[in-house]
C-alpha positions, 0 to 999 in steps of 0.5 A: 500500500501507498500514502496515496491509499490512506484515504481508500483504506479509511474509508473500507475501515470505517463501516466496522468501526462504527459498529465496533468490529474495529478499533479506530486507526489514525491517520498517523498509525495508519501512515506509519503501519503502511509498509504492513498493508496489502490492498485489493484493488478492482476497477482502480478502487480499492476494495480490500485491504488487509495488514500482517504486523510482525509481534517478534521474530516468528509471530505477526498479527493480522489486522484492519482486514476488510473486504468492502461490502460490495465485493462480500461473497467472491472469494476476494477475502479468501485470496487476501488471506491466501496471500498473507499467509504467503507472506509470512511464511516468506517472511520466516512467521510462523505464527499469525493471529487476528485480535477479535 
């Protein structure tokens, strides 16, 4: 993901954490965090995004994943997954949670 996808990104977090799934990230944490971000674009927007934290040297967190509404039910969530287990199974992670 890049800078340029902060505002893309906010917008698919939002929904969830008005309802609570989510908890809320600045635009500075998610400026920050941007290298860990994986985006999903279709038709030049972005409608997935998912990020892979590390939490030491064999253990990362999977956080903000979100596939737009829109887009629910077309197996875009499952290749987002997919791809961040590739990750960090590349990245020498051993161990992946997701916070609920």
């Amino acid at each position: 993901a890049s800078a340029e996808d902060v505002p893309a990104i906010e917008k698919l977090l939002e929904p969830l954490v008005e309802n609570g799934t989510l908890l809320r990230r600045s635009r500075e944490r998610l400026l920050s965090e941007l290298q860990y971000f994986t985006v999903v674009e279709r038709d030049f927007k972005i409608v997935a995004c998912a990020a892979l934290i590390p939490w030491g040297s064999d253990t990362a967190e999977v956080a903000a994943f979100v596939v737009s509404a829109g887009y629910r039910r077309e197996g875009r969530g499952d290749v987002l997954l997919d791809y961040i287990e590739q990750s960090a199974r590349s990245m020498g992670i051993r161990k992946l949670f997701l916070l609920t």
